[in-house]
N, C-alpha and C positions, 0 to 999 in steps of 0.2 A: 194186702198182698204185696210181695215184695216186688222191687225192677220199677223201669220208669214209664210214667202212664202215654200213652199213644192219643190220649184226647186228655186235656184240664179245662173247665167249666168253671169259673169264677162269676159270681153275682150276673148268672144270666137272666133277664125275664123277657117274657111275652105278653105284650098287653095289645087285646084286639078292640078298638071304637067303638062305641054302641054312639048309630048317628040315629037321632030323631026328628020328627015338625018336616015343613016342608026343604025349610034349605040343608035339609039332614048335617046338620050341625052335631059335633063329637061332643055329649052330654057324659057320655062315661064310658069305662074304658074295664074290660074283660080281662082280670090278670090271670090267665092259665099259666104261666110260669111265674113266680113271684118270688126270683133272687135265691138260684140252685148254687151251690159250689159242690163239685164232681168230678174226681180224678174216674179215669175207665184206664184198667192197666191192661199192656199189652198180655195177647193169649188168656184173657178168661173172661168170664160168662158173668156179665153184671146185670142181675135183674132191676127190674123198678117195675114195682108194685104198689097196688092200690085201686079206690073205686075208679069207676067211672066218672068222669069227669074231673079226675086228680089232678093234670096236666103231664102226666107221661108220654102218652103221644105226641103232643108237641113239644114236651121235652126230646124227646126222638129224631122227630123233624128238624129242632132247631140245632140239633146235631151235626145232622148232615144239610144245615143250611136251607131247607125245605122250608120251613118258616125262619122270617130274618128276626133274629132278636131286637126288643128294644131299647135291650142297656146290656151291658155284660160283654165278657170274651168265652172264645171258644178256641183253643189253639191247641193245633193237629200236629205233632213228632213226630217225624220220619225219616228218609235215609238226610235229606238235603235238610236238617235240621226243623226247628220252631216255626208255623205258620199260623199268624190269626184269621181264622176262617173270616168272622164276621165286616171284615176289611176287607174283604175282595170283590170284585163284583165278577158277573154273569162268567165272563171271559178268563178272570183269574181263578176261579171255585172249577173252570172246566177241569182241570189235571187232579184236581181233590177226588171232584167224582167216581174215575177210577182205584180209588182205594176208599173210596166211605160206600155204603151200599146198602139197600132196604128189603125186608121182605115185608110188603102189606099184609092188610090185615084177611080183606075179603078174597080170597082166590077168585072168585067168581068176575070179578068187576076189575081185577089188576091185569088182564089180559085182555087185547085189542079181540074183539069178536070176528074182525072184517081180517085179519090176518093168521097165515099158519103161524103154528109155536115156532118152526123156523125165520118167520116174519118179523116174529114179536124178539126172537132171542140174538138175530144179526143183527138189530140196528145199534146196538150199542158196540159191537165190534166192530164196525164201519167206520162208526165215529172215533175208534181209537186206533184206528193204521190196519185193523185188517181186510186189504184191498180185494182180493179174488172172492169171488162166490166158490170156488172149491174149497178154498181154508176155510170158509165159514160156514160150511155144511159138516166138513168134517168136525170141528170145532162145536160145534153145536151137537152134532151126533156123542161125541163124547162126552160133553159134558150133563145129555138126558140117560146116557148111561150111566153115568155118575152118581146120580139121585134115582138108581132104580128104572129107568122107563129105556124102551127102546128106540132105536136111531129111529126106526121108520117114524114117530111119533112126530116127526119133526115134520111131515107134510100134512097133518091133520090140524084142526080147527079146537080151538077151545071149548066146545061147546059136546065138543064127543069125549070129555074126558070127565072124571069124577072131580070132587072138590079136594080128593086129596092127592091126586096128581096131577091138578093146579096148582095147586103149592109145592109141589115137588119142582114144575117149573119153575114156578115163581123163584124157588130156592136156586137154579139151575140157572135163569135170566141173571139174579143178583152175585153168583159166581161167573159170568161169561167173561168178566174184564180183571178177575184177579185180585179183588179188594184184600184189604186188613182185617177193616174191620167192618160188620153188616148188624144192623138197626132189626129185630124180628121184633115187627108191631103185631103182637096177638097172633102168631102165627101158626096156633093149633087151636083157636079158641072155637071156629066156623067147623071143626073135623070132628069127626065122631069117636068117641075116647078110644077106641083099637088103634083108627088112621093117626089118629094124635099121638101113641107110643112109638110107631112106624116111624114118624115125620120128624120127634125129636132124637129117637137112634139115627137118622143119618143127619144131623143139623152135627151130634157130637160126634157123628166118624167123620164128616168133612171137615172139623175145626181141626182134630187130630191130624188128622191126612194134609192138611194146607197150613196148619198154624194160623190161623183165623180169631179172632174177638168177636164175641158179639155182645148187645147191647140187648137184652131180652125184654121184651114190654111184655107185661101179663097182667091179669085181675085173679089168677089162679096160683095161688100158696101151697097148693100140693105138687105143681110143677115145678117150680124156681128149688125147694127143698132138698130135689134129686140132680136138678142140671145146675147151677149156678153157685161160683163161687163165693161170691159178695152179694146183698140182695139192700138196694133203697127202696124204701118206703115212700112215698109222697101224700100227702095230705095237703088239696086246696092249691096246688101251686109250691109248696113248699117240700124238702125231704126232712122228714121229721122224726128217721132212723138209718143206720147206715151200718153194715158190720157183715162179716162172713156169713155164709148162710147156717151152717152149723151154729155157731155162736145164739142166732138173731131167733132160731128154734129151741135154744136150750136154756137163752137167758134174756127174753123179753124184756125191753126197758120202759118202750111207751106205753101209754095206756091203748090208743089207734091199734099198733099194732099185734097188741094183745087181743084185741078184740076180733081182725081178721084171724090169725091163727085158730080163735074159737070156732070159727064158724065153718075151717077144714073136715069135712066127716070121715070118719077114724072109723072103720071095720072091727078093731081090738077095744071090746070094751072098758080091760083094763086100764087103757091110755087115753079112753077119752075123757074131754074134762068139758069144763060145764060152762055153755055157749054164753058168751057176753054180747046182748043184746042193746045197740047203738040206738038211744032215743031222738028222733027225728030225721030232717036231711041234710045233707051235705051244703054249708051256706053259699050262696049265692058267689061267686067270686065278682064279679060285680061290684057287690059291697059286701066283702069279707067283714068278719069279728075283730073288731077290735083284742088286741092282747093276741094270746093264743089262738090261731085259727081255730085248734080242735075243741076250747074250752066249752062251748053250750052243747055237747055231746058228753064233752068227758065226764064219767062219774062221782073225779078225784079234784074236781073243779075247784080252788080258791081264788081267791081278791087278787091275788099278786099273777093269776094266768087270765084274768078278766081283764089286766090293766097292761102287762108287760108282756113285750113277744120274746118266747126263748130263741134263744143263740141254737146252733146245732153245735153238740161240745163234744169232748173224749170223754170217755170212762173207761177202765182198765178190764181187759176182757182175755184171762186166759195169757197166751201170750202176743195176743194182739189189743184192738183199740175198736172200742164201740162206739160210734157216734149216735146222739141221740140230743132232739130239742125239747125238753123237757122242764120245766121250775119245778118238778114236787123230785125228781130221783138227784138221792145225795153223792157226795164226793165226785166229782167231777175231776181229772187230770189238771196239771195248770196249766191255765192259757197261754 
C-alpha cells in the first residue's frame, strides 16, 4: 500500500518468565512475540490473523504499549514528526494515548459494571481538557449516536444493554478522544453473525467519516477477505505471510496459510476446495521448534526447514510485493 506508514515495528518481541520452585526463579521465558517487522500504513485496515495463541493480541497490545516489549522498536508518525513509543514511560506514552486506541475483545467485561456508559465514556475526556460536565454529556450524546444508539443510553448501566451494543460503545468509548489509529482485538468474534455484519458496516463508515486506521485482530478469514486491505499471518510469534488481501486469497504462498483458508466454509460448491487438515498442535512457545516454527505440522517439511529459520522475503505479486517466510517457495525478489 502506498504513503508513509503511521506505526513501523522492527524486531519487536515479547517474552513473558515462566518463574518456578519456591524462590520463583525465571526458568523460562514465553515468546508470544518472536521478532515482527510491520509497517501499518496510514487509512487502511491491516488484518493479522491466525490461531489462538499466535501472538496477535499481544502483538496489538505491544502496539499501543499495553504490553512493553522486550527487544524491538515501535515508532509512531505524526504531525510533530518520528516517536519511539518503546522509550517512553507512563508520562511521555500519556499524549500517544490519545491517538492510538483499542477496542477489546469481550464487550461484556470491557465496561465498568458499577458505572453509566456516560461514566465509563467521560473519563477519558476529562483526562484530556474537557473540563465541564455539559460538554461531556453533549460529547458523549453524539458520539452513542454516532455508532447507532441513542443519547438517552448514556444514563443506563452496562448490564441492560445487549453484547452488541456494548461494542458499539466500546467502539464509541475508543472514538471519545479522536485517535488515528485503533487496535480491534476480535471485535465481532463474542457477536452473533447478524450483529457481527451490523458492527463491521459502521467500524468501515467511521473509518470513512473520520479517516481512521485500524489494526484488525481476528481468527476469522472470511472477515479480513471483505474489510482489510493488507492481511499478516502469524504463526507462533512470528508473521510468516504478509501481502494485500486480494493477492493473499488468490495466490497462497505458505503452506500455514493455505491451510487456514481451507478450512473457510464456502456455500458455492463449485469454489470449494478440499480442506487441509493440520496434524497435531500448535508447539509450545515456550520451547518453539527448532528451524521453521511451522515445520512438525507442515506437510512439505524437509531437512533444510528442520534446521534453518526462514527470513520473511519479497516475492513478486501482480503489481505489488508478497511477503512470505518460507525455504520450499522459489524465486524470491533480491534482498
Amino acid at each position: 500500500m502506498a504513503g508513509d506508514p503511521i506505526l513501523s515495528l522492527r524486531n519487536v518481541e515479547v517474552h513473558f518468565p515462566v518463574r518456578t520452585g519456591v524462590l520463583k526463579r525465571v526458568t523460562a521465558h514465553v515468546r508470544a512475540v518472536d521478532g515482527v517487522d510491520l509497517d501499518v500504513y496510514r487509512g487502511e485496515v491491516l488484518g493479522l490473523v491466525g490461531e489462538s495463541g499466535c501472538g496477535k493480541t499481544t502483538l496489538g497490545k505491544a502496539i499501543l504499549q499495553l504490553v512493553r516489549a522486550t527487544q524491538g522498536t515501535v515508532t509512531y508518525s505524526g504531525e510533530d514528526g518520528e516517536t519511539e513509543l518503546t522509550t517512553q514511560d507512563e508520562a511521555g506514552l500519556f499524549a500517544f494515548r490519545k491517538r492510538l486506541q483499542i477496542v477489546f475483545q469481550d464487550p461484556h467485561s470491557s465496561l465498568n459494571p458499577a458505572f453509566t456508559i456516560f461514566g465509563s465514556l467521560e473519563d477519558p475526556l476529562r483526562h484530556y481538557g474537557v473540563k465541564t460536565r455539559a460538554k461531556r454529556r453533549k460529547i458523549v450524546g453524539d458520539l452513542l449516536e454516532a455508532v447507532n444508539m441513542r443519547r438517552e443510553a448514556m444514563d443506563r448501566y452496562p448490564h441492560e444493554f445487549s453484547g452488541g451494543q456494548r461494542q458499539r460503545i466500546g467502539i464509541a468509548r475508543a472514538l471519545s478522544i479522536d485517535p488515528e489509529l485503533i487496535v480491534c482485538d476480535e471485535a465481532v468474534s463474542a457477536l452473533d453473525v447478524s450483529i457481527q455484519a451490523q458492527v463491521l458496516q459502521l467500524l468501515m463508515d467511521l473509518k470513512r467519516e473520520k479517516n481512521l486506521t485500524y489494526v484488525f485482530i481476528t481468527h476469522d478469514l472470511s472477515v479480513t477477505e471483505y474489510l482489510c486491505d493488507r492481511i499478516a499471518v502469524m504463526y507462533l510469534g512470528k508473521v510468516v505471510e504478509l501481502c494485500d488481501a486480494e493477492e493473499l486469497y488468490s495466490n497462497t504462498l505458505h503452506p500455514y496459510t493455505q491451510a487456514l483458508l481451507s478450512a473457510i466454509p464456502v456455500a458455492d460448491l463449485d469454489r470449494k476446495s478440499q480442506r487441509i487438515v493440520l496434524q497435531g498442535d500448535v508447539p509450545s512457545p515456550i520451547n518453539p521448534p527448532s528451524g521453521c516454527p511451522f515445520h512438525p505440522r507442515c506437510r512439505f517439511a524437509q531437512d533444510v526447514c528442520r534446521s534453518d529459520v526462514p527470513r520473511l522475503r519479497a516475492y513478486r505479486a501482480g503489481s505489488g510485493v508478497h511477503m512470505a517466510a518460507c525455504h520450499l517457495i522459489d524465486q524470491p525478489l533480491a534482498d
